[in-house]
N, C-alpha and C positions, 0 to 999 in steps of 0.2 A: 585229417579233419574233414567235416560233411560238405560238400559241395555248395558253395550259395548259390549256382544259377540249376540245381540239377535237376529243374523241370523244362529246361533252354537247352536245346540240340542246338549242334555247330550251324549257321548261317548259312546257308548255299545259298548259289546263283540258281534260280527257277525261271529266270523269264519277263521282258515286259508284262506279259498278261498276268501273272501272278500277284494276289488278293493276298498274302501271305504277310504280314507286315514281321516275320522274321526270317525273311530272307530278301536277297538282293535280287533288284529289279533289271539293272543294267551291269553293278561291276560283277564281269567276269575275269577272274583272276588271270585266267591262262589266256585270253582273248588277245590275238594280234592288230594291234593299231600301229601303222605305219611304223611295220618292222619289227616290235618290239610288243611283249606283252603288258596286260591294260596293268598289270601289281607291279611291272617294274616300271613303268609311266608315271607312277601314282604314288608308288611307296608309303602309304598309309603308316601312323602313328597316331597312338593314343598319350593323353597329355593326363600323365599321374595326377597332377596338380589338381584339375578341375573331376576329373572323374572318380578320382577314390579318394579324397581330399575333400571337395567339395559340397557344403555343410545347406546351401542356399537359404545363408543369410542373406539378408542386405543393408542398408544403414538403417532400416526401419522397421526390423522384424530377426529374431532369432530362424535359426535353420528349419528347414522343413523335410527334408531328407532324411529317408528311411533307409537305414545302412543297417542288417540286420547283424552281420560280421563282426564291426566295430562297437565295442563297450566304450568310446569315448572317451578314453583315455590314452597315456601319452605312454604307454609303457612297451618296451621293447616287444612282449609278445602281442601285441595288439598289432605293430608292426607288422608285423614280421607274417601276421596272420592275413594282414590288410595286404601285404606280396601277393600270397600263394591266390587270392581272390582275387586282384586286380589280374594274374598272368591265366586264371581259368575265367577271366573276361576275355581276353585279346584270346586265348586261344580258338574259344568261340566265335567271336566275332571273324576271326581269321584277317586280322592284322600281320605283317612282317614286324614292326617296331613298336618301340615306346619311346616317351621322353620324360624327364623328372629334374625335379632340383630336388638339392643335399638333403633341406629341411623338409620335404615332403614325404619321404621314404623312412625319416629317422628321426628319432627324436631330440629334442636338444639337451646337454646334459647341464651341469652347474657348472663347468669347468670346459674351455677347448679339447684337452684331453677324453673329459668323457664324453665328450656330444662324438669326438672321434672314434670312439671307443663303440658308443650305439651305431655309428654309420654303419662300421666293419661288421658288425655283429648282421645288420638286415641286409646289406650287401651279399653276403654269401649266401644269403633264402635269394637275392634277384639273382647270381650265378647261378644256383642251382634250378631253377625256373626257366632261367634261360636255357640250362643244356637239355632241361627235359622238354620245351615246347618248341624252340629253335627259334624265336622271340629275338630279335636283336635291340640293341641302345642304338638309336638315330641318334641322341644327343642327351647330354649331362649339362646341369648347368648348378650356380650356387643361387640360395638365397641369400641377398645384398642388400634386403630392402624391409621386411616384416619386421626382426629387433629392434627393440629404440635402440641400441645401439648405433644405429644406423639412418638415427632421425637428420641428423647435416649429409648423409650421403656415406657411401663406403670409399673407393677410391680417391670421391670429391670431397673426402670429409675434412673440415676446420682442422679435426683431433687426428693427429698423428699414429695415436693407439689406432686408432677405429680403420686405419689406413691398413696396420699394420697385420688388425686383425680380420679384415678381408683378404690381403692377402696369403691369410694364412687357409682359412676356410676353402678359397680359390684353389691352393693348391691341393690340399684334400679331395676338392673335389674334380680335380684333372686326374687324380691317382686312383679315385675311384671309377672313373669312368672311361681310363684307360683299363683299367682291372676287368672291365664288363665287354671292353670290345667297342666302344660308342665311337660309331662313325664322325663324332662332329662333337665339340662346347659352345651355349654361346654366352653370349655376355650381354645379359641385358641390363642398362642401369636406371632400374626402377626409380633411384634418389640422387644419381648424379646430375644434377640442377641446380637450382637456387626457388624459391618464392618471390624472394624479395634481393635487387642489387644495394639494397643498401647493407647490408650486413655480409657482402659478397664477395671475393677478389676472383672473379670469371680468369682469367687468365692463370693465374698459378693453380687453380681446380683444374684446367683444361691439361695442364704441364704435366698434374700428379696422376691424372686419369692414363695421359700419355703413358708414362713411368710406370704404371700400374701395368697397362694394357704391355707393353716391352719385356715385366718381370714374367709375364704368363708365357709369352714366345717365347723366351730363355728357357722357361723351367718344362716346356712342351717338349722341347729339343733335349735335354738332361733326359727326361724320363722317358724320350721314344714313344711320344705318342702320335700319330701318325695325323689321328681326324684332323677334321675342317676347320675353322677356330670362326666364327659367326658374328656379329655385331647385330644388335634387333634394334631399328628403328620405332621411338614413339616420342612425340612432342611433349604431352602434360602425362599429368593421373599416374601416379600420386603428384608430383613438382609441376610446379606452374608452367617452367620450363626446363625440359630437358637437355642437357647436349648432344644425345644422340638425335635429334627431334624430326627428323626424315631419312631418307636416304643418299640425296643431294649432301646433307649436313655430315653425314657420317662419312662421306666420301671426302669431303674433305677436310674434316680432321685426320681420316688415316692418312692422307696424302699429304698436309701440312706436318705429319710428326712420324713420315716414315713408316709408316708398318701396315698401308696398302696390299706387299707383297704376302700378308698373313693372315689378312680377313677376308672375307664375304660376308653379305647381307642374310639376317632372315626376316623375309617381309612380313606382316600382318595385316589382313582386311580392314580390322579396327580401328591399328594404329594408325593407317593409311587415313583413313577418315577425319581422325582425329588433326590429322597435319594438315588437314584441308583439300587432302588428293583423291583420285580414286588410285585402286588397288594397281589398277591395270599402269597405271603413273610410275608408282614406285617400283613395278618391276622393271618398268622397261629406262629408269634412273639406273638401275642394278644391273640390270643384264647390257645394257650400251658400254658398261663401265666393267665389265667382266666378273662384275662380284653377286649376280644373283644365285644365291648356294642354297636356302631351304626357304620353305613357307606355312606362317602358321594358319592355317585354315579354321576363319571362321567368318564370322560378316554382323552388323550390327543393324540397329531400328533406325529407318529413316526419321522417324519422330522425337528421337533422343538424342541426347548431343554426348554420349558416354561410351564408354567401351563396352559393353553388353557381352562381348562373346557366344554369339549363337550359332548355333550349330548351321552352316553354309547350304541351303538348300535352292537359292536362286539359279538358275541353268543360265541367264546371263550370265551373271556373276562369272560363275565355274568356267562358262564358252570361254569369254573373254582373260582369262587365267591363263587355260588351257593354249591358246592363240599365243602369247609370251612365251611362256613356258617353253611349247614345241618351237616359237622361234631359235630361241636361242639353247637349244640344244637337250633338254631336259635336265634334270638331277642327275649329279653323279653320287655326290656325298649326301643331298639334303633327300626330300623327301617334303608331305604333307602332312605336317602335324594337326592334329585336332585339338589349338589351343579356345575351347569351348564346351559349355556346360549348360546343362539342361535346366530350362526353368524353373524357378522357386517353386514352380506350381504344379512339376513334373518329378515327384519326389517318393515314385515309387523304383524299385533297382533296374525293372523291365525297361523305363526307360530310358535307360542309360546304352539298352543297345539299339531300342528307335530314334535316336538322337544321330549317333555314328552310322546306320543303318542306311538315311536319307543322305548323310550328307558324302557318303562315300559312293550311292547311288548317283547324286548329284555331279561328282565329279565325273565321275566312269559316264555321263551325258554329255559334259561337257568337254571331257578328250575325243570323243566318238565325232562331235558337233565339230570342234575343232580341226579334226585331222580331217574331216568333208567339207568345212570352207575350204582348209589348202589346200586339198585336193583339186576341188571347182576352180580357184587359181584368181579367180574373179575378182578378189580383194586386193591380191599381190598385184596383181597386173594392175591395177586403177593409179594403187602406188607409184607402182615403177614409172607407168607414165607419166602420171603429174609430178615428177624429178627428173625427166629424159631430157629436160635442159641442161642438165649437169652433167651428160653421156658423152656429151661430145661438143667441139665449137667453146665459147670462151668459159662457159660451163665448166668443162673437163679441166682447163685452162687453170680455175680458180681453186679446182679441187683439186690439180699434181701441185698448188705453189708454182705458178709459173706465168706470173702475171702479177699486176703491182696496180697501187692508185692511177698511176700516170697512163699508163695503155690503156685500163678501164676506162676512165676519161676521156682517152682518145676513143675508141671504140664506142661511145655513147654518143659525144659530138659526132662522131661519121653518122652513128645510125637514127638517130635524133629521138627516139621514143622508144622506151620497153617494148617489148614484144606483149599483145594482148594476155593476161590472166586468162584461165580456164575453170572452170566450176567449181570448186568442192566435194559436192554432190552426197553430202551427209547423209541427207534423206534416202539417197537411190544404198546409200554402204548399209544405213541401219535394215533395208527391207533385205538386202542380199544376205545381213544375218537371223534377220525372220524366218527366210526360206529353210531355215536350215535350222532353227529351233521350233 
């Protein structure tokens, strides 16, 4: 078939100074950043969903997106065509990964069978894609949430069918994304919530999400699939409320029903927003807790109260990511997905690689930013101080468990006053990360 981008050469790194708006300004793929190079730091992913998928309706306007590949329809070669054009993106672009759900790759048939039937069929155009551009799956996931079928929720659902028939779809699509090599599933529950408690029993929803989330561990282990298994925190949009609704919440539902030792988080800028945190919150909720495993990279309008999905170009932003991230060890399995899409108003193909373009620039800033605050030490150190009361003396004392109410009390009666507080010093940390952006 004719190439859709065959006026687009592959992407290179040319240089801060470079005027080039198709190529990269700062990520250099092979560039060493404290140890390791900037693409395995980074692990870039494109998000099927939004970039070959994505129509830029909104509730108030039909699509605007000029897709010249796609005839608009639902038929397996449209598919299948919509593959070999999404993987001669990423090749260009010079991504490592992608990520996808069931329903965005394949079309749905009338029957389980045959929706199964399309999967298997464009499945083997993404293996074959995959061996020829070397393109990996970062992560598979199902769609849980678009069918009305699905309108009370899939695992959380009222209808026992509807239960049944996610867990059906679920396993399909463990099978196909162990079939492709994908590092990772996750589980996002778009509709497991409620609107409204009066038509609601929260707890027996929480029990079968449980049950659900346990039948997936069981049938992971069966079929030898090795990845990361993910839980993705978000509060509303589409349910009022959801149960996954941050990453505090999701921590401890795995921890109240067991299965802790089988997830990790995959955070989002968005949803972060949306629970009322910033980003930088939720990871380090994740990462204290051992379970920060991928992140979906995007960021939203200070003006809007909605999940927007824009493509990440704030170098705060990214710094401050980056600062996490490096703390707590980097991605082994996850990576940074680019769950985010180009404006309604940006609905020519070219900008589908100025979108990825900035925001992968963006990052590879803000790892570079990052690994020269920790460097300079300046921030670690302010830390470490204003907690050096805990190093040693009744401090260390409190933190081995080796010390009770009653000593405490003695010890405050001998000394009669706390020891003076020390500054904060907000102001002097935000300039020290100026210096450095």
């Amino acid at each position: 078939m004719a190439k859709a981008f065959a006026n687009i050469k592959k992407i290179e790194y040319e240089g801060p100074n470079s005027r080039n708006p198709l190529a990269f300004r700062h990520y250099n793929p092979d560039e060493i950043v404290e140890g390791k190079k900037m693409k395995d730091h980074l692990r870039f992913a494109v998000a099927y969903w939004h970039t070959f998928r994505g129509t830029g309706a909104d509730p108030f306007g039909l699509g605007t997106a000029i897709r010249p590949w796609d005839d608009g329809t639902a038929s397996l070669e449209n598919a299948k065509r919509r593959v070999r054009v999404a993987f001669e993106f990423m090749e260009k672009l010079g991504v490592p990964f992608y990520t996808f759900h069931d329903r965005d790759v394949a079309p749905e048939g009338k029957t389980l069978r045959e929706t199964n039937k399309n999967l298997d069929a464009v499945v083997k155009v993404m293996k074959e894609e995959q061996e020829r551009t070397g393109i990996k799956l970062l992560w598979g996931t199902a769609n849980l949430f678009s069918h009305p079928r699905y309108v009370h929720g899939a695992a959380t659902s009222c209808n026992a069918d509807v239960f049944a028939y996610a867990a059906a779809q679920v396993k399909k699509a463990l099978e196909v994304t162990h079939e492709l090599g994908g590092a990772g599933y996750v589980f996002w529950g778009g509709r497991e919530g409620y609107t409204t408690l009066l038509n609601t029993d929260m707890k027996r929803e929480l029990d079968h999400l449980a049950k659900f989330l346990h039948m997936a561990v069981e049938y992971k282990k069966q079929l030898g699939f090795k990845g990361q298994f993910y839980i993705e925190p978000k509060p509303k949009e589409p349910t009022k409320h959801q149960y996954d609704s941050d990453a505090a919440a999701c921590l401890n539902f795995l921890r109240q029903y067991d299965l802790l030792p089988h997830f990790k988080l995959n955070i989002e800028t968005n949803h972060a927003t949306l629970a009322g945190h910033t980003v930088q919150h939720e990871l380090e909720v994740a990462g204290a807790a051992g379970v920060l495993g991928s992140i979906d990279a995007n960021m939203g309008d200070d003006l809007l109260g909605w999940d927007t999905d824009q493509f990440p170009t704030n170098i705060y932003l990214t710094t401050h990511i980056m600062l996490v991230v490096l703390k707590y060890g980097g991605f082994t399995t996850g990576g940074f997905n680019f769950d985010a899409k180009v404006r309604r108003e940006s609905f020519e193909p070219i900008d589908l690689f100025y979108g990825h373009i900035g925001a992968m620039d963006a990052f590879a800033r803000g790892l570079k930013i990052a690994a020269a605050i920790r460097k300079d030490g300046r921030l670690a150190e302010f830390i470490r101080q204003r907690y050096s009361s805990w190093d040693t003396g009744i401090g260390a004392k409190i933190e081995q468990g080796k010390t009770n109410f009653v000593e405490l009390e003695a010890y405050m009666l001998k000394k009669g006053e706390a020891a003076p507080n020390t500054s904060g010093r907000q102001e002097l940390l935000e300039n020290i990360i100026n210096e450095f952006i």
